[in-house]
N, C-alpha and C positions, 0 to 999 in steps of 0.2 A: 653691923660690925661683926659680931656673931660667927653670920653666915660666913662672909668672907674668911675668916679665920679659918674655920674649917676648910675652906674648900683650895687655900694655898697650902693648907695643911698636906691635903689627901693631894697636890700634883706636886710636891714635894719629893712624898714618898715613893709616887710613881715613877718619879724622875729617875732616884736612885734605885729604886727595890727593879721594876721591868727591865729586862737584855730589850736593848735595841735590836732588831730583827731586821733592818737595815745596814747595821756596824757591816762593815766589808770584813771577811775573813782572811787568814793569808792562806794564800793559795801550798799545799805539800805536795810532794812526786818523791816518794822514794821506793828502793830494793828491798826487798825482803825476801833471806833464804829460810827455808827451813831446819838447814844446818849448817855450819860454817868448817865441819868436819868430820869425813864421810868415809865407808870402806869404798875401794872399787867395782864390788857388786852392788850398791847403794844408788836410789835415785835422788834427785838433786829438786826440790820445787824453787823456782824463783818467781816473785811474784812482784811486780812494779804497780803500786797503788797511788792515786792522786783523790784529792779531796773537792777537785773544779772538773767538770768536762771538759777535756781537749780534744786536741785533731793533728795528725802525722806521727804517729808513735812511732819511733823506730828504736827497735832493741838491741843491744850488743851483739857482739860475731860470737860471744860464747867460745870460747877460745879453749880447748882442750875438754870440750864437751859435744856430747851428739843431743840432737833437740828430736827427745822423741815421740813428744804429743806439745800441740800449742803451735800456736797462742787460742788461748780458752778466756773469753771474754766475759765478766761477771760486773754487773753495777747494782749497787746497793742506793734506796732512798726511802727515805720516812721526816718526817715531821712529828717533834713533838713538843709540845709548851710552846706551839708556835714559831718552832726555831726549826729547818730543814739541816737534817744532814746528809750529805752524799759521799758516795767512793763508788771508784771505776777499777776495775784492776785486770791487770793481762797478767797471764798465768802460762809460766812453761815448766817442764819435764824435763828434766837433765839425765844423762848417765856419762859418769868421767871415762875420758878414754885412754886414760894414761893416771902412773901414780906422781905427784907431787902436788907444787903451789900453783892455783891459776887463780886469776884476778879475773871479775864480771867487771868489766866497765860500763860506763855510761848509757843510761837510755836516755832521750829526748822524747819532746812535750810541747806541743806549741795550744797554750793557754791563754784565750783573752788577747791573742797580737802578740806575747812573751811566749818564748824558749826556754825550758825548763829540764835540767838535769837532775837525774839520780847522784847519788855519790858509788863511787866506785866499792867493791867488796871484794877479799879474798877467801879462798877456800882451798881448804887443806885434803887431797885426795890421800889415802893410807891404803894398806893390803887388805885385802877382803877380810870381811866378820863374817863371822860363824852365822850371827841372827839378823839381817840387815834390818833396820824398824823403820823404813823410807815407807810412806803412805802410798800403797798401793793401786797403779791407774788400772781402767779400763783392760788394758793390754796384758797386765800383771796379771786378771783376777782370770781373764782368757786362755793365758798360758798355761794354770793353774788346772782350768777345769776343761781344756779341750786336749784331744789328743789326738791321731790317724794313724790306725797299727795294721800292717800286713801281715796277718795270719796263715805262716805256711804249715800244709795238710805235713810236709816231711822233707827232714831238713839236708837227709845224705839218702838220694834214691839213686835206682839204676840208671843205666843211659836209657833213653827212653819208656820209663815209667811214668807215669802219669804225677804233675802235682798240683794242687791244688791252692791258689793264692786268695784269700780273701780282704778287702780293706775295708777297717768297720771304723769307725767315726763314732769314739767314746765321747759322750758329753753329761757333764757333772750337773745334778738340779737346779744347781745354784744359780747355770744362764739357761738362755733359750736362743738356738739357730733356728736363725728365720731363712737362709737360703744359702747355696756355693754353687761355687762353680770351678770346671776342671781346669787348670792353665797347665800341665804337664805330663800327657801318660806315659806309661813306659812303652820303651821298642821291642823288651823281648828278644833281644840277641841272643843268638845261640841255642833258643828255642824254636819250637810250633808250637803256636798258640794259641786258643778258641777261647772266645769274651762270652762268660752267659751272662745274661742280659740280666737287669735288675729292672722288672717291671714296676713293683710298689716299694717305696721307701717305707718303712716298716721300725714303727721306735721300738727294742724290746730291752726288758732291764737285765745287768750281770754285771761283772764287777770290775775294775782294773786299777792291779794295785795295790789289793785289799779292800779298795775302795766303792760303795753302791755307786752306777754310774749307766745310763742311756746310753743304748747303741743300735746304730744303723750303717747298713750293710749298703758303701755305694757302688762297689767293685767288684767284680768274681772275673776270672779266668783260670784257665786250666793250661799247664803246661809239659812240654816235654822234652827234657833238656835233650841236644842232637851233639854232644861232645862230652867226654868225661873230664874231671877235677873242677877247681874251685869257678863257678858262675856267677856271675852277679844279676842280680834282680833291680833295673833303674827302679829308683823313688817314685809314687805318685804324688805331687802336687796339687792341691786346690784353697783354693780362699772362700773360706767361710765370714759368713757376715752374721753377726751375734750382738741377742740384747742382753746390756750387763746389767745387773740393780745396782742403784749409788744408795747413799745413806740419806737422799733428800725424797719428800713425800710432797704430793700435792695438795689441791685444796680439799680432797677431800677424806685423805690421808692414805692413800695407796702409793705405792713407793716408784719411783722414779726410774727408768730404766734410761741411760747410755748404747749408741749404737756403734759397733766398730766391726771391724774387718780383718782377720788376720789368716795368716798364708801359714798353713800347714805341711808337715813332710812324713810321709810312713817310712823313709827312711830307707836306704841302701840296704838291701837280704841278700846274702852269699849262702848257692847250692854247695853242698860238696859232692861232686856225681860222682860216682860209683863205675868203671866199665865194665862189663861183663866180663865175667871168669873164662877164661880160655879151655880149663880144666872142665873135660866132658861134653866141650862145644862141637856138634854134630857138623859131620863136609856139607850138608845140604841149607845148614841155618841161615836165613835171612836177614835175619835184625827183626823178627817178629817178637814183643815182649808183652805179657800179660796171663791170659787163661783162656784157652780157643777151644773150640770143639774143629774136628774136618770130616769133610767128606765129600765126595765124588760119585756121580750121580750119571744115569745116562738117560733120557725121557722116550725111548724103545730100548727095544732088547729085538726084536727082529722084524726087518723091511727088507725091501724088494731095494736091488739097484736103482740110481740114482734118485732116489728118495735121500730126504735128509734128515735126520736126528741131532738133538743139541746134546754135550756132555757139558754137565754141571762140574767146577770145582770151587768149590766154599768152603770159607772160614768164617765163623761164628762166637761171639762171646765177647769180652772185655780185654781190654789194652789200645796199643797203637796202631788200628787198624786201615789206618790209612798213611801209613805210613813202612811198608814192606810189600813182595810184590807176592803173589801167589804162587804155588809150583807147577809146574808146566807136564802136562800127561803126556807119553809116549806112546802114538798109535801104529799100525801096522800101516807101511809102504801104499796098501790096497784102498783106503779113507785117504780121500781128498778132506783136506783140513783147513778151514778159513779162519783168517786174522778172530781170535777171542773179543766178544763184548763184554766191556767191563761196568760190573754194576756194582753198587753199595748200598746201604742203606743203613745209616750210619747216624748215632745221635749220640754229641756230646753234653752229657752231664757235668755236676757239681764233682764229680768223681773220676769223670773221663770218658775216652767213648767209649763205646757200645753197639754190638749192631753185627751186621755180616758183608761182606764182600766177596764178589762171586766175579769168574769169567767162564762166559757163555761160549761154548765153541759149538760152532756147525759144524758136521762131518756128513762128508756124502760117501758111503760104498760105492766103486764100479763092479765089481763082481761079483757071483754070487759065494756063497761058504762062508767061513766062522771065524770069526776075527775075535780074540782076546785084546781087555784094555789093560794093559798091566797096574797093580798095584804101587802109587805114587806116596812118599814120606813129605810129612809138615813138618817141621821142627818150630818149638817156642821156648822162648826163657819167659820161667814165672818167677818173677821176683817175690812171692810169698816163699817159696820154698826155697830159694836160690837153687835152683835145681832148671838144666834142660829137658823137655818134654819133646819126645818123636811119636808123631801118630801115625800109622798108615790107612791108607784105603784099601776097600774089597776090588779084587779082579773082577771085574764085567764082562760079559762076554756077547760077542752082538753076531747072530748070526742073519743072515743074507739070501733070501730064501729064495728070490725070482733074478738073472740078470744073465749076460754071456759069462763063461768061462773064463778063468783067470790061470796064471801059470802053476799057481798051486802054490807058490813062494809067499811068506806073508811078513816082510821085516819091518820093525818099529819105526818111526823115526820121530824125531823132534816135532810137536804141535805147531812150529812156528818154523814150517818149510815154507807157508803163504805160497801155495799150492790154489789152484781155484780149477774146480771142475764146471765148464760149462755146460747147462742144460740146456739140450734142446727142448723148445714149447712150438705148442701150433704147426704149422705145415713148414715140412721140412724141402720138398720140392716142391717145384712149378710148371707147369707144362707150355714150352715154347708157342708159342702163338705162330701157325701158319701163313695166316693171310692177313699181314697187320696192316694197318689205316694209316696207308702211305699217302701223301697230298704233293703235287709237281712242283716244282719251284717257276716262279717266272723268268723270263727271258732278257731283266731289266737291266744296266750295266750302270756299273757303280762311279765309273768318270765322265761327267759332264752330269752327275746328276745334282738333285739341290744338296744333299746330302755332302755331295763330293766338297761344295763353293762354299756352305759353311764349315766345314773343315779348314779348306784350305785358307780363309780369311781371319779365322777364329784367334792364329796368334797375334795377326796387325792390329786387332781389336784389344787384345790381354794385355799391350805394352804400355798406354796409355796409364790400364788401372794397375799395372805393377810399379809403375814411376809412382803415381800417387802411394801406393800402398807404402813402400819404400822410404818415401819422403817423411810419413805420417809415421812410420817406426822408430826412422831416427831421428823427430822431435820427441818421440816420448822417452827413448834412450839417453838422448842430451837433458832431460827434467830429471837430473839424480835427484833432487830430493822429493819431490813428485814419487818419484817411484820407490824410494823409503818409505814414503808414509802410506805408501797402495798395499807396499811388502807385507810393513807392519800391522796394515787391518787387517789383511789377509790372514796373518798368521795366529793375531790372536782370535781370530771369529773360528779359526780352527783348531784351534786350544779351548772353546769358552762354546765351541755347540752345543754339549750336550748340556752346561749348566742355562744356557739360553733356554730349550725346552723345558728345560725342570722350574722358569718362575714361578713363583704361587707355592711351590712344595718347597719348602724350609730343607726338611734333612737332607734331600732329595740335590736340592740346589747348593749346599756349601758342600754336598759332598764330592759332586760334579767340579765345582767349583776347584774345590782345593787339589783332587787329579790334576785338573787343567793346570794351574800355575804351579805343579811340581813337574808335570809333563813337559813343560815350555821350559825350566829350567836343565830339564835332563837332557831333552832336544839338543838345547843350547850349551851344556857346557860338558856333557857327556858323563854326566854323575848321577847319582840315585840320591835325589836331595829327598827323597821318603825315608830316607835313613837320617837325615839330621836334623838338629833342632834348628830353631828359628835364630838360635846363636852365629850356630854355623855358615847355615845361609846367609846371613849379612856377612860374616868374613873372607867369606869365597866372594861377595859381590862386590867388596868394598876390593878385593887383592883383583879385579877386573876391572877395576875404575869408572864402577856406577855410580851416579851419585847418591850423596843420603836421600834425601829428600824423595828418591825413586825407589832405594831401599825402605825407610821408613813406610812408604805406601804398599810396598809387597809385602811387608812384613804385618801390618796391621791388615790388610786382607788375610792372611792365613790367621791370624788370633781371631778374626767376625769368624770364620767359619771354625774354629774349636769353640768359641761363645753360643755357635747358635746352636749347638750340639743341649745344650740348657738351660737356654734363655730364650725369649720372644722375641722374632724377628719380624717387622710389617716387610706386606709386600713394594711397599715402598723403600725399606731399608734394600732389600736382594736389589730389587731394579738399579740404585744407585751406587751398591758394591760389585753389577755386573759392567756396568759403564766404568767404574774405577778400575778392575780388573784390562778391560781392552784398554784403557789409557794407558796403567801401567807396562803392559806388554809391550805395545806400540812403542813406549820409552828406552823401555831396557835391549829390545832388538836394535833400535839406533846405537843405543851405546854398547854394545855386547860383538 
């Protein structure tokens, strides 16, 4: 009896003291904001948590709100005392797009075979705070520590003075960039413009801001504005892809990073160009600007008639040197004087060019005596001094030592009479031949021969194969659409040759590529679409009544060939973007 006693004793106790770990829970699904009243710089967390697994979530339309990260999926489970507990919850980012009252309605839940609603909540939008204290996403922490700034060398220069644009890519310790890519460069209107190339991306430290901060240099070009007053410099564009740290650590407590993407801008720079001063500008000036050295040069000083000598004239030094033309020497009437070749040797730096530019002229003497070259003026504007610079050359003098007599007269003329003296080479006569290797003709006559009978049958036979021929043109003529589609391969295999030989080479081949499908549009609608964005072209195409769908594919060809300019393309991807390329042509010529 004893025993018994105790042992209804002790499942007594168990009875009441143990949670049944079978009892059914009731199932919960509700809202949860972060705040229920916000400034309009403020972000918004809402978060809909349930205590059961479901399936079909669907969230509110968010109604006077932009959703700008989410839905972010987090489920929580543990066990303890033998009892499970769970929660699931979707997580979105809010930013109000307007100020007053807006109501989150309803999510749904489908739980267990039941449908399951939130309760609805309001929230009070107000005017911007000073300090907003919304917990800070991904996006926030990005904005924060990244930046893309166009560094220009000088902000009001001359008209064609060199400037120098750099874009550096500040980034704060705080993240790490794992890679970008370009979706935007500038056109450079109103410039010449020479890209120096960025061989090694290169991290080095400096500040922005006040602030320590990583930078790398993805952009240089050099510029030279071609009109004076206010210029604008397009934005460069790219999407960087970046790890953020979160405040969660892993198992073995090294901190968690987030990976996101966001699209940067260095942002609209306005030149103010400067024209040249009028005051002091020499009658012979060209638009030559920088700091040159000249001189004029002759490679003899004395030959025999029709012999030929070159005369040098070169410009040397820093500035725009390709960009003005050289001055033209005046020789005597007695020099035969042939078209100038024109040479450069010219390298653009971080600074500008550099280098010299020369035209090479041949002159031939006919006679013999003493020709003077006269002394020719350069003019240049240096924009260090604001001051015009005139050089001249030394008078040369060439004399002519062997050749006939000339009338003694020796007047200048213009280098560019394109005068050509011929020289004679080799044997000038030939001695008639006496007794030449004459052979009889025969006595054969040409009607009744075979000669004659094919002729004469030759057209009874040609009528047969012109009817056929004939017949066969104008079935191919009545196959209009037959012969649309012959057009159409024809013409894009002649837009899309050169990137056909270039498969296997990436740069090679979208650069080919992208000529082609701006060449086929220029072809076709008599425009310079290398001057417009990817914007524009869809709105010329769409005001021509192409369809999307043929737009959208021309359109995403030209983005693979700016993508693959810094990203890995197989030869697999070219082959099947040069196939999309001839479809899409073949398309747009039907409809165009």
């Amino acid at each position: 009896m004893m025993k018994w006693g105790v042992f209804l004793t002790t499942f007594f106790l168990t009875w009441f003291l143990v949670p049944d770990v079978h009892a059914q829970e009731e199932v919960s699904f509700e809202l949860k904001l972060s705040k229920e009243k916000l400034g309009i710089n403020e972000r918004l967390r809402a978060e809909f948590t349930m205590n059961k697994d479901g399936d079909n979530f669907t969230p509110p339309a968010f109604d006077g709100f932009k959703v700008v990260m989410g839905p972010s999926q987090s489920i929580k489970s543990s066990w303890i005392n033998g009892k499970r507990t769970f929660s699931k919850t979707y997580s979105y980012i809010l930013v109000p797009a307007a100020r007053g009252r807006f109501t989150i309605k309803q999510a749904t839940i489908e739980i267990a075979g039941e449908t399951y609603k939130t309760l609805s909540k309001t929230v009070e939008v107000t005017a911007a705070v000073d300090k907003p204290n919304s917990e800070k996403t991904a996006d926030d922490v990005v904005d924060e520590n990244l930046h893309l700034v166009a560094e220009i060398s000088k902000g009001n220069p001359y008209l064609n003075e060199a400037v120098t644009v750099v874009y550096k890519l500040y980034v704060s310790p705080n993240i790490n960039v794992t890679n970008y890519r370009s979706l935007d460069s500038p056109k450079y209107n109103n410039f010449w413009s020479q890209d120096i190339p960025v061989t090694k991306y290169t991290a080095q430290n400096g500040t922005y801001r006040g602030r320590p901060y990583r930078y790398v240099v993805l952009k240089r070009v050099v510029l030279y504005p071609q009109r004076a007053g206010n210029l604008e410099i397009e934005p460069l564009s790219v999407e960087i892809f970046v790890d953020v740290p979160t405040n969660r650590r892993d198992f073995f407590g090294g901190r968690i990073y987030t990976q996101t993407s966001k699209t940067v801008s260095a942002g609209r720079r306005t030149l103010s160009v400067k024209a040249l001063p009028e005051a002091g500008k020499p009658a012979n000036f060209g638009g030559a600007v920088g700091d040159f050295d000249f001189k004029v040069t002759s490679s003899k000083k004395q030959l025999n008639a029709s012999e030929s000598l070159q005369a040098r004239v070169e410009v040397s030094g820093k500035g725009n040197l390709k960009l003005f033309q050289l001055p033209e020497p005046e020789l005597p009437s007695a020099l035969e004087v042939y078209e100038p070749e024109y040479q450069e040797n010219v390298r653009t730096n971080i600074s500008g060019m550099e280098g010299k530019v020369t035209n090479n002229y041949t002159v031939v003497p006919s006679f013999r005596g003493k020709y003077p070259i006269p002394s020719i003026s350069f003019s240049y504007f240096n924009p260090k001094t604001s001051k015009y610079v005139t050089l001249n050359s030394e008078e040369i003098n060439i004399e002519v030592l062997e050749g006939p007599a000339g009338s003694g007269i020796s007047t200048p003329i213009a280098a560019n009479t394109n005068k050509q003296l011929v020289v004679p080479t080799g044997k000038q006569f030939h001695f008639i031949k006496l007794r030449p290797n004459l052979t009889k003709i025969g006595t054969k006559y040409f009607f009744g021969s075979n000669t004659f009978y094919i002729l004469l049958l030759a057209p009874v036979l040609l009528i047969p194969i012109a009817v056929f021929s004939f017949k066969k043109r104008e079935a191919i003529a009545s196959d209009v659409e037959g012969n649309k589609i012959k057009r159409a391969n024809r013409l894009a295999k002649k837009y899309l040759s050169t990137a056909k030989k270039e498969l296997g080479h990436k740069e090679a081949f979208y650069v080919a590529l992208e000529k082609g499908l701006h060449n086929y549009l220029k072809a076709k609608l008599k425009i310079e679409t290398s001057e417009f964005s990817k914007e524009k072209i869809t709105s010329v195409l769409e005001d021509k009544g192409v369809e999307n769908t043929d737009i959208s594919g021309f359109i995403s060809l030209l983005t693979n060939c700016e993508m693959a300019r810094y990203s890995p393309f197989s030869d697999v991807q070219m082959q099947q973007d040069y196939e999309k390329a001839s479809e899409v042509i073949s398309k747009l010529d039907k409809q165009l």
